[in-house]
C-alpha positions in Angstrom: 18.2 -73.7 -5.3 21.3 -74.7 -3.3 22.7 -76.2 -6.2 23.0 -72.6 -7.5 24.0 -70.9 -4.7 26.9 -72.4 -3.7 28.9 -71.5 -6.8 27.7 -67.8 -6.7 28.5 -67.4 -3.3 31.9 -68.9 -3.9 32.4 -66.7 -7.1 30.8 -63.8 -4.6 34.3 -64.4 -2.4 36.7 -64.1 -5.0 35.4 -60.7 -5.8 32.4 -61.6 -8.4 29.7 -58.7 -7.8 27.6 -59.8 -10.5 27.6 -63.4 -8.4 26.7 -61.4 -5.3 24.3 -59.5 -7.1 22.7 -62.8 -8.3 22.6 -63.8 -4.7 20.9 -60.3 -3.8 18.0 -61.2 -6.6 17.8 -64.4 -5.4 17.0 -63.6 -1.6 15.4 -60.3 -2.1 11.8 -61.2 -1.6 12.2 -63.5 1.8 14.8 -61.1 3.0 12.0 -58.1 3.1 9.5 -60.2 4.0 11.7 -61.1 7.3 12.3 -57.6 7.6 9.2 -56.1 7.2 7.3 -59.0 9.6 9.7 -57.6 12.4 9.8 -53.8 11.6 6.1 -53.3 9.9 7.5 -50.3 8.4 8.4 -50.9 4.7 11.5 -48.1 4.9 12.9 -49.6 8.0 12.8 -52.7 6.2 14.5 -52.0 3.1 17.1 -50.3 5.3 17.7 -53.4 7.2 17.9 -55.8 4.2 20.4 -53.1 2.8 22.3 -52.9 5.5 22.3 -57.0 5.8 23.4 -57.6 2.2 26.9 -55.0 3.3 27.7 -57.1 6.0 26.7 -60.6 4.2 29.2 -59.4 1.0 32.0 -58.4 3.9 31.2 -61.2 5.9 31.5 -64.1 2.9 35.1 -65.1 3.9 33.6 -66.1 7.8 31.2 -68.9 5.6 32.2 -72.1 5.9 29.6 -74.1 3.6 28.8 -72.1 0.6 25.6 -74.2 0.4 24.4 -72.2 3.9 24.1 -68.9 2.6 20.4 -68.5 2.7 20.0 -69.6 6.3 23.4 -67.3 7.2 22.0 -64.5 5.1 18.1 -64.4 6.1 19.6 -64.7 10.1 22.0 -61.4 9.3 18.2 -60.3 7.9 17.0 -61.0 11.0 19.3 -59.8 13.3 19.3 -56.2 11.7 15.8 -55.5 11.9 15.7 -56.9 15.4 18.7 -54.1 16.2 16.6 -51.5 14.4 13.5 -52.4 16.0 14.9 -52.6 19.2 17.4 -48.5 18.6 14.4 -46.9 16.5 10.6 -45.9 17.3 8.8 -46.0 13.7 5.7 -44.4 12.0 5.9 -45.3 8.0 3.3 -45.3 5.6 1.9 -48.5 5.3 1.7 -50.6 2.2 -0.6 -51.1 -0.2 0.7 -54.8 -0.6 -0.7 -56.1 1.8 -4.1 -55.0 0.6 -3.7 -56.5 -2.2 -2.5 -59.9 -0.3 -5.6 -60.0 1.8 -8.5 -58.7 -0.4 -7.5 -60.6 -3.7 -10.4 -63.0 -3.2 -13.1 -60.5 -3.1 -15.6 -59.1 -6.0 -14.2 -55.9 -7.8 -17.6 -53.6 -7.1 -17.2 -50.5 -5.4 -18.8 -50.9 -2.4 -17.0 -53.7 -2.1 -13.5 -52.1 -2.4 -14.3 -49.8 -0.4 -15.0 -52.2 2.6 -11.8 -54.5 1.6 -9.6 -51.2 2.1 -11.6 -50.8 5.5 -11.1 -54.2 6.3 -7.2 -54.6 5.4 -6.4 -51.4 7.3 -8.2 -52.8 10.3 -6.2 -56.5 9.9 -2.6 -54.4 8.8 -3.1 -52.2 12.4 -3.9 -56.3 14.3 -1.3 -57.4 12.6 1.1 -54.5 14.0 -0.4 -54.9 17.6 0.9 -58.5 17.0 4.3 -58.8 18.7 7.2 -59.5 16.4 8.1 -62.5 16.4 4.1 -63.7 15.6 4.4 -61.3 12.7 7.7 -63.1 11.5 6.0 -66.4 11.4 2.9 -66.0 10.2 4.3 -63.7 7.5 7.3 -66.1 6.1 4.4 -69.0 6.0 1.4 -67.0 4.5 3.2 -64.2 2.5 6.4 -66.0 1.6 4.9 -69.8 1.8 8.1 -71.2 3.6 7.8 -74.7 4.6 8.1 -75.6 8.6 11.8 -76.2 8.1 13.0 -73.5 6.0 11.3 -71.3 8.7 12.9 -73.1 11.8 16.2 -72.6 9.5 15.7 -68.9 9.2 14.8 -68.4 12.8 16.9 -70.6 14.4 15.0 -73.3 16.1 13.4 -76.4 15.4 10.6 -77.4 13.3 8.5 -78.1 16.6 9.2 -74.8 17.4 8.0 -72.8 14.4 4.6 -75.1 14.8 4.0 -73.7 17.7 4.8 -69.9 17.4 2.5 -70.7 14.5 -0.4 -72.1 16.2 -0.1 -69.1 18.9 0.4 -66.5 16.0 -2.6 -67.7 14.6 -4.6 -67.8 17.8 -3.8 -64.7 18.5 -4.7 -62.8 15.4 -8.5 -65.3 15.2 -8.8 -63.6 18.6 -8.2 -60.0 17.1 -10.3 -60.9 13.8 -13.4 -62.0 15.8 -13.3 -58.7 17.9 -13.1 -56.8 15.4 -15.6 -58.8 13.7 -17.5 -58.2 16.7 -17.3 -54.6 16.6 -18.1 -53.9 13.2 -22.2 -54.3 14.7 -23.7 -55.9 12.0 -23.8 -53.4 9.5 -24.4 -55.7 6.6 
């Protein structure tokens, strides 16, 4: 993919929307995903990765290697939803993607649907009790299937440390699942 990128982004700086629009198509999927693991709120997201791509297209003459847009781009991602999250209190409707993430594995019977919505609600409201930077991780390797150094790229650190914020981001939604797994009383 870098092999691409570089000469968009250095068509991009002479002025080439249709380059930068390229770039936009080619980033828009990670870019909400690193968004929306932060914010949990799909509008607040989209405003972020907007507001990322405006300062990424007036910020392409501070790039030095063409090849290092993604990592400078997703870190503009993440910087502008950490601003939002930190300047705005949200309540968005939540999306029915995520649903669909979780419950694709499951038998199409009614009953059953039913209990997969139940279920995804109760795992979208863990996840949102998760803190951010858990949600980040877990999202860009599960939803997005980053490798370990794409992720360190996009979150500036190293590959040791994305293991780790992992491993924890893991632990602590198993410890969520099993209560609420514990709570649902055997119903079955």
């Amino acid at each position: 993919m870098n092999l691409e990128i570089a000469p968009l982004v250095s068509a991009a700086r002479q002025g080439d929307r249709e380059a930068f629009t390229k770039l936009v198509e080619l980033h828009q999927k990670v870019a909400g995903s690193i968004a929306y693991g932060i914010l949990n709120d799909t509008h607040l997201a989209a405003d972020a990765v907007q507001d990322a791509y405006v300062k990424a297209w007036r910020g392409l003459d501070g790039l030095r290697e063409d090849e290092r847009f993604s990592a400078w781009f997703l870190k503009i991602v993440r910087t502008r939803s950490l601003d939002l999250l930190r300047h705005r209190r949200r309540k968005a409707p939540e999306t029915v993607q995520l649903d669909d993430a979780l419950d694709a594995d499951r038998g199409p019977g009614p009953p059953e649907v039913l209990e997969q919505k139940e279920r995804g609600e109760k795992i979208r409201k863990i996840l949102a009790e998760l803190p951010a930077e858990y949600r980040e991780v877990l999202l860009l390797k599960h939803d997005q299937d980053r490798s370990y150094r794409d992720i360190a790229r996009i979150l500036g650190t190293t590959v040791k440390g994305v293991e780790s914020k992992l491993f924890r981001a893991r632990r602590a939604l198993a410890e969520k699942l099993k209560r609420l797994d514990g709570s649902s009383g055997g119903d079955h």
